[in-house]
TIZA-888821 format. One record per residue: x, y, z of N, C-alpha, C, CB in turn. Coordinates in steps of 0.2 Angstrom, whole numbers, plus 5000, padded with zeros to 4 digits. Glycine has a CB too. Example, Ala and Ser with C-alpha at 12.3 -4.5 7.8 and 13.67 -1.06 7.14 Angstrom:
<nodes>
506649725039506249785039506649845039505749785045 506449895035506849955036506450005039507049975029 
</nodes>
This chain:
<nodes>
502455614837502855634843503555664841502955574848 503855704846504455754841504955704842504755844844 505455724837506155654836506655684839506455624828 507155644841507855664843508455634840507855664851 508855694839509455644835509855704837509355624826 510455714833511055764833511055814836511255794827 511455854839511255914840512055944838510855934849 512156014838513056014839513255984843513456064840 513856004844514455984847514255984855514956034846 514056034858514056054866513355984868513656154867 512755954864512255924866512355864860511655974866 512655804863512655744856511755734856513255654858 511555714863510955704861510355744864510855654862 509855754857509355784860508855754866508955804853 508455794870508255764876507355824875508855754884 507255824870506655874870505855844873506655904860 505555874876505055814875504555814869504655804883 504155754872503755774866503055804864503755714863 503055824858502655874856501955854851503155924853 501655904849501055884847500355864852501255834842 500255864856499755854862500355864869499355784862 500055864875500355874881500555794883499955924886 501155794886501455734889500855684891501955744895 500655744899500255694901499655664899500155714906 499455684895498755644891498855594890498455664884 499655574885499655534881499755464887500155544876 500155474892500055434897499255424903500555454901 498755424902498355454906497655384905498155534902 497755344898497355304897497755244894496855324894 497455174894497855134890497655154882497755034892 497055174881497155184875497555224871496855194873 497755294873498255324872498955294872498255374876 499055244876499755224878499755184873499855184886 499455124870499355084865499555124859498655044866 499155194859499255194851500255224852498555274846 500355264856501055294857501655214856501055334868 501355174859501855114859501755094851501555044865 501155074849501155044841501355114836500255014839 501455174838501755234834502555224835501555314837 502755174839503455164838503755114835503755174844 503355054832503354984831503955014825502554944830 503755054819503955044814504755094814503355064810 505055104820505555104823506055054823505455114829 505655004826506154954825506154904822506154924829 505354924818505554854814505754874805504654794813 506054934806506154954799506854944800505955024797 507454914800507954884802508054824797507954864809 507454774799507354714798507054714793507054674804 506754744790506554764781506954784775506054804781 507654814778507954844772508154804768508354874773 507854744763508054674763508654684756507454614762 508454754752508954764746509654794748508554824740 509654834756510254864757510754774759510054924765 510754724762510854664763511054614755510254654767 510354604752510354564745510654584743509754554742 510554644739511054694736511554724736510854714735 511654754740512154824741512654784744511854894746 512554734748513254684752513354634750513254664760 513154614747513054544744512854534736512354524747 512754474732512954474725512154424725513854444722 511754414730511054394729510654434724510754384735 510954504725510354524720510954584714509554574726 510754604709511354664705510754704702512054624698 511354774703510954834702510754834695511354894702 510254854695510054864685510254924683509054864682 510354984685510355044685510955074684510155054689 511455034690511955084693512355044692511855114701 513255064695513755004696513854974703514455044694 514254944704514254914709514454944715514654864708 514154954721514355004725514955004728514055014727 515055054731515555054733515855034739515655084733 515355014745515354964749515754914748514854934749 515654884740515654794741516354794736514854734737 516554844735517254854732517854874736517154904727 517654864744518054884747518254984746518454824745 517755004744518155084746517755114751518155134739 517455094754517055104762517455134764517055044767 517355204769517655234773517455254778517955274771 517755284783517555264791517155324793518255254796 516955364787516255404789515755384786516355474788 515655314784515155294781514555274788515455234776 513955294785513455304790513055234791512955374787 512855224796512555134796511755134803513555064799 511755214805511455214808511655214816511255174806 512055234817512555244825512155304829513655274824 511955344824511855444827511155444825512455524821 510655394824510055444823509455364826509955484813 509655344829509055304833508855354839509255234836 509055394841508955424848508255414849509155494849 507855454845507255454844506855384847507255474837 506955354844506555294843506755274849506555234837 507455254853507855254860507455284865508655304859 507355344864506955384871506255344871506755474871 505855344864505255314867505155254870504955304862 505455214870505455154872505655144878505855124868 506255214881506455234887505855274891507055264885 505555294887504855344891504455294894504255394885 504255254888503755214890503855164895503555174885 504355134896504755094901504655124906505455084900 504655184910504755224912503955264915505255254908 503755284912503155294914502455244915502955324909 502555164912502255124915502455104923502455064910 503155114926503255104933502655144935504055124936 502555214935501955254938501355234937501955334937 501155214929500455244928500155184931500255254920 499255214931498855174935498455164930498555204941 498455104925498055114919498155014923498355164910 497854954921497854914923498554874923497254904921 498554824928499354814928499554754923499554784936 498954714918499254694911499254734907498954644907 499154764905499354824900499954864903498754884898 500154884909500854894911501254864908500954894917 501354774912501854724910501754714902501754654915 501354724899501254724890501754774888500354754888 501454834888501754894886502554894888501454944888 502654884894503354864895503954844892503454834899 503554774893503754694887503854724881503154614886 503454774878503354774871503954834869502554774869 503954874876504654934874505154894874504954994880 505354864877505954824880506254794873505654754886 505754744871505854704863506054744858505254674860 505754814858505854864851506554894853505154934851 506854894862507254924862507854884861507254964866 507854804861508154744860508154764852507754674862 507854754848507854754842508254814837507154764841 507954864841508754944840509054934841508855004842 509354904847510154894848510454814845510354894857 510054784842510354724837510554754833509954674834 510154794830510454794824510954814824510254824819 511154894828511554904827512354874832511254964825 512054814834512954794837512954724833513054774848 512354724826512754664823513054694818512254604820 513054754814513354794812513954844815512854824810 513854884820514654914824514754874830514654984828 514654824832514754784839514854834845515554734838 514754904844514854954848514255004849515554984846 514055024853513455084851513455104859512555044848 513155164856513055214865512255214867513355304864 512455154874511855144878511655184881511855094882 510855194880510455254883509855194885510155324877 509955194893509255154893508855174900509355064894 508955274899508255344904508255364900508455394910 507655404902507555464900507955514900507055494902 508355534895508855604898508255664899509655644890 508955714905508355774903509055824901507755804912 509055894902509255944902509955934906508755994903 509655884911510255904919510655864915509955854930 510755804914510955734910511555774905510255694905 512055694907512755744902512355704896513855734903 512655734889512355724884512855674879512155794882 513455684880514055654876514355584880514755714876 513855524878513955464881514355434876513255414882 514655394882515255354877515055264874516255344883 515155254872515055174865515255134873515855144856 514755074870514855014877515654974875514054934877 515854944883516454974883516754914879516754984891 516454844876516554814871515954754869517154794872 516254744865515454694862515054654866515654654857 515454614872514954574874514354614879515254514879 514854684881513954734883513754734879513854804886 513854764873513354774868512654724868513754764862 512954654869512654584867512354594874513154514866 512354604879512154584885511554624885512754594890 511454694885511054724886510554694880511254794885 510554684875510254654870509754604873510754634867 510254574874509954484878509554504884510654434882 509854554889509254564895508854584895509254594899 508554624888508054664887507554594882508154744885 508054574879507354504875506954484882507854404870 507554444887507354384890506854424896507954344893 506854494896506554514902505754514898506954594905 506054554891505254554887504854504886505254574881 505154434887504654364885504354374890504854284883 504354394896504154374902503354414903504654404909 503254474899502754514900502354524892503154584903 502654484886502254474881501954424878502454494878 501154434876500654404876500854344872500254444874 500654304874500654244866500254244862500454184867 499854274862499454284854499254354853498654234852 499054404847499154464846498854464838499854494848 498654524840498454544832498954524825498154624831 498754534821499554514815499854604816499254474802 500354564817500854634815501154634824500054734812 500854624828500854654834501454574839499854664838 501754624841502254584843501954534853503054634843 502254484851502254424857502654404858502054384857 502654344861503454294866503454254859503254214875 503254234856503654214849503754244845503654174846 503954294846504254344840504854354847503654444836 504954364851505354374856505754324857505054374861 505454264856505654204855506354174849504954184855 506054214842506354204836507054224837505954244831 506854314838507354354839507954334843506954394841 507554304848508354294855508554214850508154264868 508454174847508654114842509354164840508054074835 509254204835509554244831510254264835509054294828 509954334838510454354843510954314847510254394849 510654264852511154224851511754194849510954224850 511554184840512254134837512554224834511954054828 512254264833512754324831513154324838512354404828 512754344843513454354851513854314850513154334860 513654234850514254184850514454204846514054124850 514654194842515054204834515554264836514354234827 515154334840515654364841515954374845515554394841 515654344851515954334857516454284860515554344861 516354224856516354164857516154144861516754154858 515454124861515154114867515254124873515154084867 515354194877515454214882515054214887515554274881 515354184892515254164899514654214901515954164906 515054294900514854334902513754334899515354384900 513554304895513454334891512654254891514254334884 512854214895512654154896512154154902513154114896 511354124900511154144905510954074909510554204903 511354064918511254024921511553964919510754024922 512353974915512853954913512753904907513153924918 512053924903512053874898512353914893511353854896 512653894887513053904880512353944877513253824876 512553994873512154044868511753984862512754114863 512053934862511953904856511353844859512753884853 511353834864510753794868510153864871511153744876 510453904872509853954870509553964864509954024873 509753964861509553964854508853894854510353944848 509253874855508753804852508153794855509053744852 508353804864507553804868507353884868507553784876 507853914862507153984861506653944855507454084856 506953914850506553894845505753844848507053864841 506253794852505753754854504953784857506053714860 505153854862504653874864504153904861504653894867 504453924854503753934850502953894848503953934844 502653924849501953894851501553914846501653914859 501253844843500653894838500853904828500853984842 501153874829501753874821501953814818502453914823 501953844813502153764808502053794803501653674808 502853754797503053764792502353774787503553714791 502253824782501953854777501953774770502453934776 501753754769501653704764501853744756500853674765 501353804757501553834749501853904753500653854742 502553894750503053954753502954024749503853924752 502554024741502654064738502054104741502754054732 501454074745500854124745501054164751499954084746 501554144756501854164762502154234761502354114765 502354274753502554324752501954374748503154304748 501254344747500954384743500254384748500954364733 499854404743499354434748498754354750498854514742 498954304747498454254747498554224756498654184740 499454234758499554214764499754264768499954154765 499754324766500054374771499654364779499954454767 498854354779498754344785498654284788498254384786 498554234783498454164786499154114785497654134783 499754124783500154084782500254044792500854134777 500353984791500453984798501053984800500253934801 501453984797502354014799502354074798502853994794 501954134799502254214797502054204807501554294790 502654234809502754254818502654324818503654234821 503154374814503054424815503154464808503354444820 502354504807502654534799502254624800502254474789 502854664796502354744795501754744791502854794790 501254754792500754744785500754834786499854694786 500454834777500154904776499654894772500554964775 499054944774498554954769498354974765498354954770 497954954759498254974752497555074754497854894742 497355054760497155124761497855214762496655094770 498355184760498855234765499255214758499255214775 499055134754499755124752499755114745499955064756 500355134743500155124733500855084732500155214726 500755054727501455014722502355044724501255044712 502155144723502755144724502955154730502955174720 502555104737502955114743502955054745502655174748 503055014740503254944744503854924740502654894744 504154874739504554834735504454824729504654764736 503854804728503554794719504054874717502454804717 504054924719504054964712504854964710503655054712 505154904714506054924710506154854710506754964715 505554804711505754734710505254694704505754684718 504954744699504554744693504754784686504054764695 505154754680505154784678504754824674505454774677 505154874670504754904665504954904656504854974667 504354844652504454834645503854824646504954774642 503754884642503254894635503054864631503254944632 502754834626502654794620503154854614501554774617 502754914615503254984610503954974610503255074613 504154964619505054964617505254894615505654984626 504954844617505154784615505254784609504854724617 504554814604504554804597505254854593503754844595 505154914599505754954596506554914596505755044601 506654884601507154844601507454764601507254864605 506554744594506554664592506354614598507354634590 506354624603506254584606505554554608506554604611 505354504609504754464611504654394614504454464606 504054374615503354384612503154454614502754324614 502654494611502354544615502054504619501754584611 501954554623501454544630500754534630501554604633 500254514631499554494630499254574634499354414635 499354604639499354674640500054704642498854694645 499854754636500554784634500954824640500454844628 500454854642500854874650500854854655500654924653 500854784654500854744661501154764665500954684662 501954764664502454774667502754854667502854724665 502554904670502854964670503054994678502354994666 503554964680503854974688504654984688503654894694 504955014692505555034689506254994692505655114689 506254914688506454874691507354904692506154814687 507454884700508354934702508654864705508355014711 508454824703509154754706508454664704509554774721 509054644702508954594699509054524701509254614694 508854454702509254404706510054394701508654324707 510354364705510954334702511054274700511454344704 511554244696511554194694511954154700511754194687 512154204704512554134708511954124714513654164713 511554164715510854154720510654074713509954264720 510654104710510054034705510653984705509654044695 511153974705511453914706511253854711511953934708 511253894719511053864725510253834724511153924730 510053844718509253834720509353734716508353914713 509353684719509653644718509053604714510053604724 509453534710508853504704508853444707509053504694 508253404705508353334708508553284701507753294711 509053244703509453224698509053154695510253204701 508853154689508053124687508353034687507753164677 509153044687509352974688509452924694509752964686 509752984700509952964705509552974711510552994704 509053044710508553044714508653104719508352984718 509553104719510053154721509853244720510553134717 509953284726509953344724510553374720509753394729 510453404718511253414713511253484710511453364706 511953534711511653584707511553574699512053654708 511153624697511053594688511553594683510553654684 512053624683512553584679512853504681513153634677 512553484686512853404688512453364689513453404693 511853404684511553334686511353294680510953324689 511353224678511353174672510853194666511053104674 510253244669509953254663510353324661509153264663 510653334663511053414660511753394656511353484669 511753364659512553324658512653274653512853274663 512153234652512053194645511753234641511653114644 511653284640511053314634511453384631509953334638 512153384635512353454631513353434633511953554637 513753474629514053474630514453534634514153444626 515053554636515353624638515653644631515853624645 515453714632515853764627516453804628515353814624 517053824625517653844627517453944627518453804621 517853964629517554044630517454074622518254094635 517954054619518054064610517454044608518654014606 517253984611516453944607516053984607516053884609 515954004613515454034615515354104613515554024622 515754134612515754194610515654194602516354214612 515654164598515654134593515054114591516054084592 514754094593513954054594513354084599514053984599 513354134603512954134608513154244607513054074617 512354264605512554344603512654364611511754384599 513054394612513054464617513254534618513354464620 513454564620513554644624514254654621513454654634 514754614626515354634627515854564629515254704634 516354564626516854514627516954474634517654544625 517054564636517154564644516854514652517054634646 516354524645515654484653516054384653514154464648 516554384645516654304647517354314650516754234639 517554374652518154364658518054334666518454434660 517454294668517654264673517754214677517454264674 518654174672519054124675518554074678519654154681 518654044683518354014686517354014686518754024692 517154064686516454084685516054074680516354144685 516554094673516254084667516054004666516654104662 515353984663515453944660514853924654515753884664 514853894651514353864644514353824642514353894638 513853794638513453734637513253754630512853714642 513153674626512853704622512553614620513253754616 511753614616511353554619511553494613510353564619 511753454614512053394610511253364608512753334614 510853354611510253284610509753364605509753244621 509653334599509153364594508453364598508953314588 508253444596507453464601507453484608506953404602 507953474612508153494616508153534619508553484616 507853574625507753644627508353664631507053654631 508753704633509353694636509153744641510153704633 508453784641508253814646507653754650508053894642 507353684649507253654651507653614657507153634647 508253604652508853544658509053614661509653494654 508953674661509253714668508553734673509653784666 508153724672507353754676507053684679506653794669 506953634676506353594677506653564683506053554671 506453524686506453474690506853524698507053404685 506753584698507153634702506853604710507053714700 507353644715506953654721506253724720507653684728 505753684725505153734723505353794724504453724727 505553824727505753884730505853934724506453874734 506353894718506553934714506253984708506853894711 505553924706505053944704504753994710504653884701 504454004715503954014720504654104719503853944730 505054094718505554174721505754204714506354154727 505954164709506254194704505854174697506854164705 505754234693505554224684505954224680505054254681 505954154678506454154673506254114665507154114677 506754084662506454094656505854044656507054084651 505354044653504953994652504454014659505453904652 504554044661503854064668503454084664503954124676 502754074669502054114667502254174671501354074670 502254244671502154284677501554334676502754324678 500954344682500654394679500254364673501154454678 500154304672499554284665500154284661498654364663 500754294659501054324654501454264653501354384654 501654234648502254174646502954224643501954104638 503454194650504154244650504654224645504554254657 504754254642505454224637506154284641505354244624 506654234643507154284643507854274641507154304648 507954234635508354204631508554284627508054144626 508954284623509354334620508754364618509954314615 508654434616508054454614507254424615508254464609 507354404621506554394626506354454628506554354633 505654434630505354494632505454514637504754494632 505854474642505954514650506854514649505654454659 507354504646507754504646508154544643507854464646 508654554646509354634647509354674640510454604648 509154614633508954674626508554724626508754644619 508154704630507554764630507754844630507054744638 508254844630508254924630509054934624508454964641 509055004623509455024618510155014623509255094613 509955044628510455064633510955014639510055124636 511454984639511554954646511554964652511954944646 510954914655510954944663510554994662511654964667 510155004659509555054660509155054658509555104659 508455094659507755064659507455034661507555034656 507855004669507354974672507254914670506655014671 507754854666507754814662508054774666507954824657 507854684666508454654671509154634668508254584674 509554644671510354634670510454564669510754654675 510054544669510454464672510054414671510554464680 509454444666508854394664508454364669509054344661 508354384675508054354678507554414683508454314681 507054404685506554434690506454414695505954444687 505854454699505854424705504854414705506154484711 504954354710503954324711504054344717503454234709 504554324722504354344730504254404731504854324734 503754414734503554474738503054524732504254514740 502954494726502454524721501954484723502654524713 501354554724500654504726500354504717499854564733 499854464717499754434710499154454709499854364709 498754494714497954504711498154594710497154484720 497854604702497954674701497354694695498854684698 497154754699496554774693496654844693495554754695 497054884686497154824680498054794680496954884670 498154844684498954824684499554824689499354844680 499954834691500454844695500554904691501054794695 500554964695500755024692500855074699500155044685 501155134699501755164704501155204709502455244698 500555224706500055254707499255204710499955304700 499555144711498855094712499155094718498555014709 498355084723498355064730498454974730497655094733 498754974735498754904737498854884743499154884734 498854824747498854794755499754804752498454684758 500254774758500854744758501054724764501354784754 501454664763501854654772502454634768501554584780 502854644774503554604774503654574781504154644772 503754504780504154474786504454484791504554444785 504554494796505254494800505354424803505154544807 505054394806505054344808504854274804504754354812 504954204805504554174803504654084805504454204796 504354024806504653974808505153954804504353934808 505053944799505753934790506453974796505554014778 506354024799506854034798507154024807506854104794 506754024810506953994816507253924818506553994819 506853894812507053814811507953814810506653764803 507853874807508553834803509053874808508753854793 508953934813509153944818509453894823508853974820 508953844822509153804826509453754827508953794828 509453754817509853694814510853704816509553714804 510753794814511353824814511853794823511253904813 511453814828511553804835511653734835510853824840 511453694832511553614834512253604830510753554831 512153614823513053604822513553644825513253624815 513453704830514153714830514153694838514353774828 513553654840513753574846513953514843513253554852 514053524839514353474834513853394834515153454837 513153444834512753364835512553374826511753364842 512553334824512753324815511953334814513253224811 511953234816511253244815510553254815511153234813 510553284823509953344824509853384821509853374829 510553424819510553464814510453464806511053494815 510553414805510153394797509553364796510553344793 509053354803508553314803508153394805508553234810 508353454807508153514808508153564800508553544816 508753554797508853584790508353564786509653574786 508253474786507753464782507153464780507653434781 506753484788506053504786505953564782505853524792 506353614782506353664776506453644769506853704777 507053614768507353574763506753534759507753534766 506553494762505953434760505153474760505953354766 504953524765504253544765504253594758504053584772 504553634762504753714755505053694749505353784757 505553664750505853654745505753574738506553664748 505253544742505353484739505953454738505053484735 506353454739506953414737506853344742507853464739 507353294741507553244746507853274749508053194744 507953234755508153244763508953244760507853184770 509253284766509953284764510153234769510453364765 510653204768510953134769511853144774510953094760 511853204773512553224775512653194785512453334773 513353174784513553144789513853164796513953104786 514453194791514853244793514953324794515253224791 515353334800515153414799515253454794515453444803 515753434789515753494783515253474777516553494778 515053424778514453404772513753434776514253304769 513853444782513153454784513253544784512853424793 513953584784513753634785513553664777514353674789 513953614772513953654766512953634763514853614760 512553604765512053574765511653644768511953504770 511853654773511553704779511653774775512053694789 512353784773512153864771511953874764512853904771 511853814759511553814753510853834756511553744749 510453794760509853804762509553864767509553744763 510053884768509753974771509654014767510254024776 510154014761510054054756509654064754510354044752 509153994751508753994745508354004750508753934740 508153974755507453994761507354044762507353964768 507854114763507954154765507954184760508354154770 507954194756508354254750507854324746508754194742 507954374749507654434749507354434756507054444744 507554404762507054414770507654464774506854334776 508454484770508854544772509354484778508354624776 509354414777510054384781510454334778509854354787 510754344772511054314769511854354771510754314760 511854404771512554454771512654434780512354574768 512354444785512354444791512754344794511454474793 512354304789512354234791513054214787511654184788 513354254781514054244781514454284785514154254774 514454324789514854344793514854304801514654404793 514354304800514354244808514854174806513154204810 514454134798515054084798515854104797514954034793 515954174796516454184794517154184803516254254789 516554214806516954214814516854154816516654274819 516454104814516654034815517253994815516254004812 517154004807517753964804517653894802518353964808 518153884799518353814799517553784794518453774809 517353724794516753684792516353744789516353624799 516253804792515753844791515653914786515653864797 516653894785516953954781517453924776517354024787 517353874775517853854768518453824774518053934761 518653804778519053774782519653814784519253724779 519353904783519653954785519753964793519253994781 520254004796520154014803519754054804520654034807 519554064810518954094812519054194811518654064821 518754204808518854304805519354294798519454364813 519454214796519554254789519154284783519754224785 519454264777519054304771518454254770519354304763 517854304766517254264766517154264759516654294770 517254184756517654184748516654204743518254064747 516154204748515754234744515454304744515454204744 515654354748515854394746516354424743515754404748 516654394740517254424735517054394726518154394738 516554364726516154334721515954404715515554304726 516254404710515854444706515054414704516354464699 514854464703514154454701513854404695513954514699 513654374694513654334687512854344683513754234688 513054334676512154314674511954264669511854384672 511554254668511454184661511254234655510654104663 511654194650511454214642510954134639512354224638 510454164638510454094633510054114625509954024638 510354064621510354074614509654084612510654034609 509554114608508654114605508354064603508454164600 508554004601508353954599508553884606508753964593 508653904613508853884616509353834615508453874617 509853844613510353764610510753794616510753754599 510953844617511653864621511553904626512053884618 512253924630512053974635512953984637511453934642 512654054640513254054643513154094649513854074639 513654064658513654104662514154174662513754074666 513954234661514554284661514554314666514554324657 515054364667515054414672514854484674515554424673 514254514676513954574676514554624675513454584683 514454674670514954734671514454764676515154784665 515054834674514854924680515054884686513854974681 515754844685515954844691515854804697515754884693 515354774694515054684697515454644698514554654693 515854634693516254594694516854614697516354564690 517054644701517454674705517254694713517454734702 517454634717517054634723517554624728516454574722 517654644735518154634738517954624746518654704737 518254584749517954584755518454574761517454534756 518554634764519254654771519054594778519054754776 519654594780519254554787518854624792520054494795 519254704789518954744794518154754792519354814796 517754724788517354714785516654654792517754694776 516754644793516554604799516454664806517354544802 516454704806516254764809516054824803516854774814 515854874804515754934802516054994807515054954799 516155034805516555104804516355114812516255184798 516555124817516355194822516255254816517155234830 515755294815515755354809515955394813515155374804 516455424806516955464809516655554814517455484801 516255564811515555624813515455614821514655594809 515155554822514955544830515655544833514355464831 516355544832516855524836517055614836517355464833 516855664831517055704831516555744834517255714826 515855744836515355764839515355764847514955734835 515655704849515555664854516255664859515455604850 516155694862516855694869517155654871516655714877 516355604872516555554877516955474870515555534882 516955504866517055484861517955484857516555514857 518355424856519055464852519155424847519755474856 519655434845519755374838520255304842520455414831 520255314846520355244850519855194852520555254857 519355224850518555174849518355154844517855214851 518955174840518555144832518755074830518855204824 518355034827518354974824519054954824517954984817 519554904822520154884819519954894813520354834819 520654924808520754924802520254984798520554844799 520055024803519455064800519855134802518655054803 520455134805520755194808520955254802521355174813 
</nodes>
């Protein structure tokens, strides 16, 4: 169907109709209508998949292999930076046609209230994103035609924004099915979603009256959205929930994209920039090993890497205490090595560049005091499941293959002549989440393959609701709701936390790791950041968000396993800056200069 976006100056939006068969056909049967409605799905739900723009590019969960640090997260952002404000039109009208053409058509009256419900959500979903990103967007909720002025002005502040949002979820649970094919949305994906919207409104609005439906608090909607999910329960093995063993039967996937390996190859999913590329030839050419058992196992052209401050959070159980603890504090890590001073280390443990041990507070090393001792053991074993199930690191199996990625390993940063290139990981570490594992003969750019990705899912509604309950300050509903994740997925002990800052600091460890590559790690520090206080380092509410300003880190460890050191990613990684006007994005400067109805009196703070 034809798209609408920009036009010049005289017409901001296009209002063409659409082309490729005649209007009325496509309205004329439910089957036509069904396919027109499911041709717009991937409108909205391609928002909610950009999980490297999030992980990566805003955030220090994941680092470029390739490139330097962008320029986003260094704070040189400027206010014609594009985030998606000027080209949803398209996807906007359809949702608006359909809406719209279901009042007339005579095709049976559940597939009307269906198709309705199901615009409604898609058009909920477009305007989330983008008012959790500008808090501001220009609402189109007709058909324009030719008659129609074209230069609409941004809603008049953020709680419309939210409001429209919110009317169109709550209008849409009313008319969408409870069960549906996979892929196809329902009242609990509807359901999920308003959890979510929700704590972002509140957060931004402060829970606004306006904004409240039938005077309850956003943050109790939240939680009887969660409750009313029907049909679902936590996934027992979290890692088959990313690959192809549970893409359709995991019972926590609420709402996910699938594609089929009929349309689909390697290089149009994630695999081909979240797999690297080492050959047995370049490893040999550049010392490193074991070879590989098949030499081209790995040939994908791996563009961002996890980080070492992501693998921090993945917590160990403390083999004396029973305690979760991150891995340098816990008794088997702590009696079996001692710390090493920046001099030692550098002294003892081969690297790149001096520079990576400039990270003051970040840096730090070990080296193993007890004889036989693996120091890549006391940092891996005894982990939350998760860590293994998301991340390969040294000592994994991946793909049939046993990974070394100690100083010249076979998956680690020597692999190439060159820094940050090749496709190599920076940071010694890979990714398992979201790689499917059945491959004949390999992962390679040109094979066909199934793929989904998430949008939805219980893991992450739970902990939606976990969030909503602490900031009614009910402690422990809210740590009896964080744990089920915690203890199912993650195997750890139950967190024990009392008070409100031990429960928040509990609570935003375990979104991370549950969540990390599903694109809401960058978004859930901004929400606690407009909280404050317990949620943000005992900051006021809109200060700095002390992790984004985190340089990027990565692990070194010796070839003989005795030592290690944490350092600091160059190209700029370690150089990371985060504004409070960073809590919004730009009005981009383009649509204000396109746009009549539009002046620089509408732009963001601090973005002028």
């Amino acid at each position: 169907m034809g798209t609408v976006g920009l036009q010049g100056c005289s017409d901001f939006l296009d209002t063409e109709p659409t082309e490729g068969f005649p209007e009325t056909t496509v309205w004329e049967t439910q089957g036509t209508v069904d396919a027109f409605v499911i041709g717009n799905y991937g409108n909205a739900y391609g928002p909610y998949e950009s999980f490297s723009t999030w992980d990566k590019t805003f955030s220090n969960n994941m680092v470029n292999c390739r490139a330097a640090c962008p320029s986003e997260v260094r704070g040189l952002m400027e206010n014609n930076y594009g985030w998606g404000l000027n080209d949803r039109f398209g996807a906007i009208r359809n949702c608006n046609l359909i809406i719209e053409k279901m009042e007339s058509s005579t095709i049976p009256e559940a597939y009307k209230n269906q198709f309705t419900a199901e615009a409604k959500m898609m058009r909920a979903m477009i305007y989330y994103d983008l008012a959790r990103k500008g808090g501001r967007y220009i609402w189109v909720d007709r058909v324009l035609t030719e008659k129609d002025e074209f230069n609409l002005p941004l809603t008049k502040d953020i709680v419309e924004s939210y409001l429209h949002v919110l009317t169109d979820i709550r209008e849409a649970i009313i008319g969408l099915p409870e069960t549906a094919i996979s892929g196809r949305l329902t009242k609990n994906a509807a359901y999920a979603l308003l959890s979510e919207v929700c704590l972002t409104a509140a957060a931004y609005t402060n829970d606004a009256a306006a904004l409240q439906k039938d005077g309850k608090s956003l943050y109790q909607e939240a939680i009887d959205a969660v409750n009313a999910l029907k049909g679902v329960s936590l996934d027992p093995n979290y890692e088959n929930m990313f690959n192809e063993k549970g893409a359709y039967s995991s019972p926590e996937i609420i709402l996910a994209h699938y594609w089929s390996k009929d349309a689909t190859d390697v290089s149009g999913t994630d695999m081909i920039n979240l797999i690297p590329n080492l050959l047995n030839s370049n490893l040999t050419l550049n010392g490193c090993g074991p070879l590989f058992k098949i030499a081209d196992i790995f040939e994908c052209w791996l563009d961002h890497t996890p980080s070492q401050n992501l693998v921090d959070d993945y917590l160990v159980i403390d083999q004396t205490t029973g305690q979760a603890v991150r891995w340098d504090e816990s008794s088997q890590f702590v009696n079996n090595t001692r710390p090493l001073s920046r001099e030692e280390a550098i002294a003892k443990i081969e690297h790149k560049e001096e520079s990576e041990f400039n990270g003051g507070k970040y840096f730090k090393a070990f080296e193993v005091t007890t004889p036989g001792m693996s120091i890549s053991d006391l940092m891996y074993n005894h982990r939350d499941k998760r860590f293994d199930a998301s991340i390969v690191h040294d000592g994994s199996v991946f793909l049939g293959e046993n990974i070394t990625t100690y100083t010249r390993g076979n998956m680690s940063r020597w692999a190439t002549q060159r820094y940050a290139s090749d496709h190599v990981p920076l940071t010694n570490y890979s990714m398992r989440k979201y790689i499917y594992t059945e491959w004949s003969p390999r992962p390679f750019y040109n094979v066909m393959t199934d793929y989904h990705k998430i949008l939805f899912r219980y893991g992450r509604a739970l902990l939606n609701k976990a969030e909503a309950l602490l900031r009614l300050n009910k402690v422990s509903d809210a740590v009896a709701v964080l744990n089920q994740t915690r203890t199912i997925h993650g195997g750890l002990p139950a967190s024990n936390a009392s008070t409100l800052g031990d429960a928040w600091e509990d609570y935003k460890i375990e979104r991370r790791v549950e969540l990390f590559w599903e694109g809401d790690w960058y978004f859930s520090l901004l929400r606690w950041g407009k909280y404050g206080r317990e949620a943000n380092d005992g900051k006021e509410p809109g200060g700095v968000i002390n992790e984004l300003m985190e340089p990027a880190t990565f692990i070194e460890i010796k070839t003989d396993r005795t030592a290690a050191y944490v350092g600091n990613v160059q190209l700029s990684n370690d150089d990371r800056k985060f504004d409070v006007r960073s809590y919004l994005f730009p009005i981009t400067k383009s649509v204000i200069q396109a746009n009549s109805a539009i002046s620089d009196a509408d732009q963001n703070p601090g973005w002028e």
